[in-house]
C-alpha positions in Angstrom: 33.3 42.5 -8.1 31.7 39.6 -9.8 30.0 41.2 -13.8 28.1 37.8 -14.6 24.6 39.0 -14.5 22.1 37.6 -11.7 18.6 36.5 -12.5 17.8 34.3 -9.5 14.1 34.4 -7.9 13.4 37.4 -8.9 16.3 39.1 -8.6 17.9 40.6 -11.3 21.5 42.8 -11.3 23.9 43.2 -14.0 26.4 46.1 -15.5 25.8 47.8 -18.1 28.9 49.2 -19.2 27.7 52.7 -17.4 25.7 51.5 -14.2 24.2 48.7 -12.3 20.8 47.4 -12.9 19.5 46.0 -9.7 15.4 44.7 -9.6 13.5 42.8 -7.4 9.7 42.2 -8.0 8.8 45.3 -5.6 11.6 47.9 -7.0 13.5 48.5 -10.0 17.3 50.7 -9.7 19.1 51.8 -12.7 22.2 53.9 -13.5 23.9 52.6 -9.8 27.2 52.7 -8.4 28.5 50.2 -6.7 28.6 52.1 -3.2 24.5 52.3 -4.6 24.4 49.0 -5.6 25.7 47.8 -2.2 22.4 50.2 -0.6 20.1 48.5 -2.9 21.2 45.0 -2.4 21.1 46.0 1.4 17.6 46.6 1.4 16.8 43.5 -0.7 18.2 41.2 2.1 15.7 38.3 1.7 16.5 38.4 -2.1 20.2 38.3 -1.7 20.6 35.8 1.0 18.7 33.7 -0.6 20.5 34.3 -3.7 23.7 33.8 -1.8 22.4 30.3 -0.2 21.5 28.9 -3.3 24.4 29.8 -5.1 27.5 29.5 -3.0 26.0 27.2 0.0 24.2 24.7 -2.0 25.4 25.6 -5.7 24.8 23.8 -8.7 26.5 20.3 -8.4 24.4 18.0 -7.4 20.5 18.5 -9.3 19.0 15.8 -7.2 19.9 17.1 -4.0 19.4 21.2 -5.0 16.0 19.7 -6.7 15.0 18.4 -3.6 16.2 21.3 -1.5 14.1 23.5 -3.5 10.9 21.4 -2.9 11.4 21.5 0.6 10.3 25.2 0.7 7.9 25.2 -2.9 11.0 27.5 -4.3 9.3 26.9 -7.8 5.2 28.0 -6.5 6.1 30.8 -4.1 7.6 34.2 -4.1 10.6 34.5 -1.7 9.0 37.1 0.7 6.4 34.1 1.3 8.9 31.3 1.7 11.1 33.1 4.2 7.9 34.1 6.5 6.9 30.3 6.0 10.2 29.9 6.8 10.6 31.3 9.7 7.6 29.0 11.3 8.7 26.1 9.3 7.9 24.8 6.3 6.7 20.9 6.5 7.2 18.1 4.4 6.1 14.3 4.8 8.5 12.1 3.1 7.5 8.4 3.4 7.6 7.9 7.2 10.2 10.9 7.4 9.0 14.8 8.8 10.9 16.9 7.7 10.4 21.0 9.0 12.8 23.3 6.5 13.9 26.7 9.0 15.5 30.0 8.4 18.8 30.5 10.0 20.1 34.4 10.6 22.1 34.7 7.2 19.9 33.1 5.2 21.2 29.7 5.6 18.4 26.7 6.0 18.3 24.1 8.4 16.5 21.1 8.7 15.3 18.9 11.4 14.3 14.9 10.6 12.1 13.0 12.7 9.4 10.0 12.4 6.4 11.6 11.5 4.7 9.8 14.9 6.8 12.5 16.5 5.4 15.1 15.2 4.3 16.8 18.3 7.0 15.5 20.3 9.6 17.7 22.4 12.8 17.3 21.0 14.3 17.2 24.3 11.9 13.6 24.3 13.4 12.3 21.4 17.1 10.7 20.9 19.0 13.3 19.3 21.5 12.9 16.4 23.8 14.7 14.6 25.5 12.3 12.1 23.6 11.5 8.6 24.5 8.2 8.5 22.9 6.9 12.3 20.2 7.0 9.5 21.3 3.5 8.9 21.8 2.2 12.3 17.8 3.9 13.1 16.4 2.2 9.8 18.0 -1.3 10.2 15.5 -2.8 12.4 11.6 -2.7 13.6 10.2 -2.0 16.5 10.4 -5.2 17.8 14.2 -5.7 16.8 13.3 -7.4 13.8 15.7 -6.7 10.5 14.3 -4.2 8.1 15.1 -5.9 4.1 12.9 -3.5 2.8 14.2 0.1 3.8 10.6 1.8 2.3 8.6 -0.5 4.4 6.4 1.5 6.9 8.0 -0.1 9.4 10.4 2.6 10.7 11.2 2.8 14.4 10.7 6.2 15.9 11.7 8.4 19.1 14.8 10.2 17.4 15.6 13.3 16.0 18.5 14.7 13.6 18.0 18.9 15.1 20.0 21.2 12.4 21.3 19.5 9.4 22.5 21.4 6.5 21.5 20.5 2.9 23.7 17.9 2.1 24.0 16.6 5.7 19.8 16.4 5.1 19.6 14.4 1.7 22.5 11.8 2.9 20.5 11.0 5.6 17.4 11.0 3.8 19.2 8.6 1.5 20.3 6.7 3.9 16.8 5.9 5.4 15.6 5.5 2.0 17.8 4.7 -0.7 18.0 6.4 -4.3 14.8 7.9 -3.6 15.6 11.6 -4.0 17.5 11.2 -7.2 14.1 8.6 -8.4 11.9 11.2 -7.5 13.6 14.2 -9.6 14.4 11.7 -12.4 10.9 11.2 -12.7 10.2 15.2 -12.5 12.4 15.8 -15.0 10.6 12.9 -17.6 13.9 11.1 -17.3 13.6 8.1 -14.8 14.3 4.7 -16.6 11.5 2.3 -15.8 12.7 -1.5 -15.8 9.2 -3.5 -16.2 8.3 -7.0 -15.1 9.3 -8.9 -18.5 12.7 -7.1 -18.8 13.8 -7.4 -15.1 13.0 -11.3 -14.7 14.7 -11.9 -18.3 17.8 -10.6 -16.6 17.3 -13.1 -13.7 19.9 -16.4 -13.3 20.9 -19.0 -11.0 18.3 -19.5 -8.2 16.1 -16.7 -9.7 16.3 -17.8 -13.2 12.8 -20.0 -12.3 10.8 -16.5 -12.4 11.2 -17.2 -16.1 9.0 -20.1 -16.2 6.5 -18.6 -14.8 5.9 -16.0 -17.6 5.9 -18.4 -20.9 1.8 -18.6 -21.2 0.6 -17.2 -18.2 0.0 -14.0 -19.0 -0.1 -10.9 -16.7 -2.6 -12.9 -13.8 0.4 -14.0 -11.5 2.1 -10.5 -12.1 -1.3 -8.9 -10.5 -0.7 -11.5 -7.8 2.8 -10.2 -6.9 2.1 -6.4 -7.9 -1.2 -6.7 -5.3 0.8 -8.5 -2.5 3.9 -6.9 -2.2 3.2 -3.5 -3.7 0.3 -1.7 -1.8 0.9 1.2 0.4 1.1 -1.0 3.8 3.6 -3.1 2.4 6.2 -0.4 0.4 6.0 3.2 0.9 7.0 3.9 -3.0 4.7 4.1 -5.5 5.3 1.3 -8.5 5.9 3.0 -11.8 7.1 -1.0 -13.5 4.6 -2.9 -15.3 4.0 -6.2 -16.9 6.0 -4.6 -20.2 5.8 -1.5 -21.8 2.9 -2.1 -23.5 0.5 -3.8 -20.9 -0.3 -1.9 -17.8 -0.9 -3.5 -14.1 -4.8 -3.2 -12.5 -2.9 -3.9 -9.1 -3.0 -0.1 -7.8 0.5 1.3 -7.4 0.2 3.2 -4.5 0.7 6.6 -3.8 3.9 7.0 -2.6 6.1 10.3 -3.3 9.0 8.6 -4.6 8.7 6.0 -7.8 9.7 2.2 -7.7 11.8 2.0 -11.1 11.6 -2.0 -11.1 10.8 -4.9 -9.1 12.9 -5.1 -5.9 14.7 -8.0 -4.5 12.2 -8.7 -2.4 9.5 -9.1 -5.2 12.1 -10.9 -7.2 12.4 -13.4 -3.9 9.1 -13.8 -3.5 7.8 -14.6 -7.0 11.3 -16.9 -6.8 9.2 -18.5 -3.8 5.9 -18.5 -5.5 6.7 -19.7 -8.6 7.6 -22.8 -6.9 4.4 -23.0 -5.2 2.3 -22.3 -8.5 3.9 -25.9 -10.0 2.1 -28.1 -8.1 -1.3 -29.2 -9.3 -4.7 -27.9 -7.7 -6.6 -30.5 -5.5 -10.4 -30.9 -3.9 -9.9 -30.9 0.2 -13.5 -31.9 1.6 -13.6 -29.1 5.2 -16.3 -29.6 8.0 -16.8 -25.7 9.4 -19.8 -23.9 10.6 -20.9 -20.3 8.3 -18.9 -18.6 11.1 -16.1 -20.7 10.8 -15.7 -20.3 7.6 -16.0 -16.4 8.0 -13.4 -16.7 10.6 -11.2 -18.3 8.5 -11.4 -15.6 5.9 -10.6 -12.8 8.4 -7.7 -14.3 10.1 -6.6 -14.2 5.9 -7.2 -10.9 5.9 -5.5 -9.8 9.3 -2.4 -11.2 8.5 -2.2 -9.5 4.7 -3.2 -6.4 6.1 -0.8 -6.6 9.3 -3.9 -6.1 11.6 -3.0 -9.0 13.7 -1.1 -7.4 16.3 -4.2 -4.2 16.2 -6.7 -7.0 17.3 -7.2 -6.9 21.5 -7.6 -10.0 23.1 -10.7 -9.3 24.7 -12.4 -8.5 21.4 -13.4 -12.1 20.8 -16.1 -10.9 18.1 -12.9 -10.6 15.8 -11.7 -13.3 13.8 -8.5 -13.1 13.7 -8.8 -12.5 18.1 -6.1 -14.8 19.3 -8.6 -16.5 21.7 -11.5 -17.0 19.4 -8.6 -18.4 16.9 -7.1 -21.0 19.5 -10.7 -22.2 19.9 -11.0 -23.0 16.5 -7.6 -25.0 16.3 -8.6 -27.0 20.0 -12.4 -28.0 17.6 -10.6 -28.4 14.4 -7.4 -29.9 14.5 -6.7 -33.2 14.9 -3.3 -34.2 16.8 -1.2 -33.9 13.7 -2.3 -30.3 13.7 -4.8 -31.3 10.1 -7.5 -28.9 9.8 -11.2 -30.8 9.8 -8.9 -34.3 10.2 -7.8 -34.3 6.7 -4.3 -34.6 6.0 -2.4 -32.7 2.9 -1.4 -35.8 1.2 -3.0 -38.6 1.1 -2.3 -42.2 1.7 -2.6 -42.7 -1.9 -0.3 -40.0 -2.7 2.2 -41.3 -0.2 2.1 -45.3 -1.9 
């Protein structure tokens, strides 16, 4: 038998030279053989199987994935008498658009089931069932209208699947595959250890096409960061929560979000867009003289905000007291546009621009 001593959630059992020591939170054995160690350890089953899952079925390579295990079922907040009756109901955890319910197998052994959280009272019988980590990638590549998914932490995950009884690493590979690097970014950041790439760093790494972003910073200061940060960073947009800055020094007013796993630096699509935008910000401000009513200019305004917000689609078509109503918005282009599709009649350059 196996002398190293144990000191695992509260369970505690070493040799003594004489005897076994064997302790668990409600008893306390001293002076044992091993015929009475075997007894005690028989009647500390929940301690020793989970003992025994921990250590020989998820062991110690691996700290992201045992980190996140752990989490599943608050191993670090609650007593292991509580967690296997919790358990045995299963224990819930809401993972960016991800449900994940931790269970109690026979042994010991845990097993987790995956599905969208607009499932969540869904049969499983309902849902399309999966067994293989990686369909993760296949479920998370497009929208629900068959659109491609760039950002995989956009809330834009399809649902009506399930993965039924994954094991722990079967669990955190798909979980990785529906969101990247976010379960070794989240226990970085636990640990105090996540490296943080801020604005100024990240865009002075940029070249070729991208290398433009770098314009953009000499004298600006921090107003078109906000711009980006607010745009592309806000909990409808990205399901992470943004941890970068401007620099080290000079924090963000554009709220991060509240995400449970960190953004560590820009992303490619923020880098794209402020590619795009810088562009845009280069050419010079002019006056445009407009002919709308009060409530056209309202109108206006909310059709802004219903397409930032991705309301659009939420707006009925009978609900013409909405701006952003598809009706009420094609009556506004039939009084406003002229045939070249100009709003009011007036053109974006004009004929002096043009000579």
């Amino acid at each position: 038998m196996d002398e190293r001593p144990i000191d695992f959630d509260g369970l505690r059992a070493e040799w003594d030279g004489e005897g076994y020591a064997f302790e668990t939170p409600e008893r306390t054995h001293e002076g044992l053989s091993q015929a009475g160690l075997h007894e005690a350890a028989a009647n500390a089953e929940p301690y020793v199987t989970n003992w025994h899952f921990w250590e020989a079925d998820v062991g110690h390579e691996g700290r992201h994935r045992r980190a996140f295990l752990r989490k599943l079922e608050a191993a670090d907040d609650r007593s292991v008498p509580e967690r296997y009756d919790s358990l045995a109901e299963g224990m819930v955890t809401e993972w960016g658009e991800l449900r994940i319910t931790a269970t109690l197998g026979d042994a010991g052994e845990r097993r987790y089931e995956v599905r969208h959280e607009d499932d969540a009272a869904a049969a499983a019988a309902a849902l399309e069932t999966h067994e293989e980590p990686l369909d993760a990638r296949d479920i998370g590549t497009y929208d629900e209208k068959g659109r491609y998914r760039p950002l995989k932490t956009a809330p834009t995950l399809v649902d009506g699947w399930v993965f039924p009884a994954l094991d722990g690493r079967e669990l955190v590979e798909a979980v990785d595959a529906f969101y990247p690097a976010t379960v070794a970014n989240w226990n970085l950041e636990r640990e105090g250890e996540l490296d943080v790439s801020h604005w100024e760093g990240t865009m002075e790494r940029q070249s070729g096409i991208y290398s433009v972003i770098q314009t953009w910073n000499r004298g600006k200061g921090t107003d078109h960061v906000e711009w980006v940060a607010e745009s592309c960073c806000d909990d409808s947009q990205c399901l992470k929560r943004r941890e970068w800055q401007y620099d080290e020094e000079t924090e963000l007013d554009a709220p991060g979000g509240d995400g449970a796993f960190p953004c560590r630096e820009p992303c490619s699509l923020v880098v794209a867009a402020a590619r795009k935008w810088t562009r845009l910000e280069g050419e010079e401000s002019r006056t445009y003289e407009f002919e709308l009513t009060p409530s056209e200019k309202e109108q206006v305004e909310e059709i802004i905000d219903a397409v930032a917000d991705g309301r659009v689609d939420d707006v009925r078509e009978a609900d013409i007291y909405e701006g952003a109503n598809r009706y009420r918005t094609r009556f506004l282009r039939a009084k406003r546009f002229d045939e070249e599709g100009n709003l009011s009649g007036t053109p974006t350059e004009s004929d002096e621009d043009e000579n």
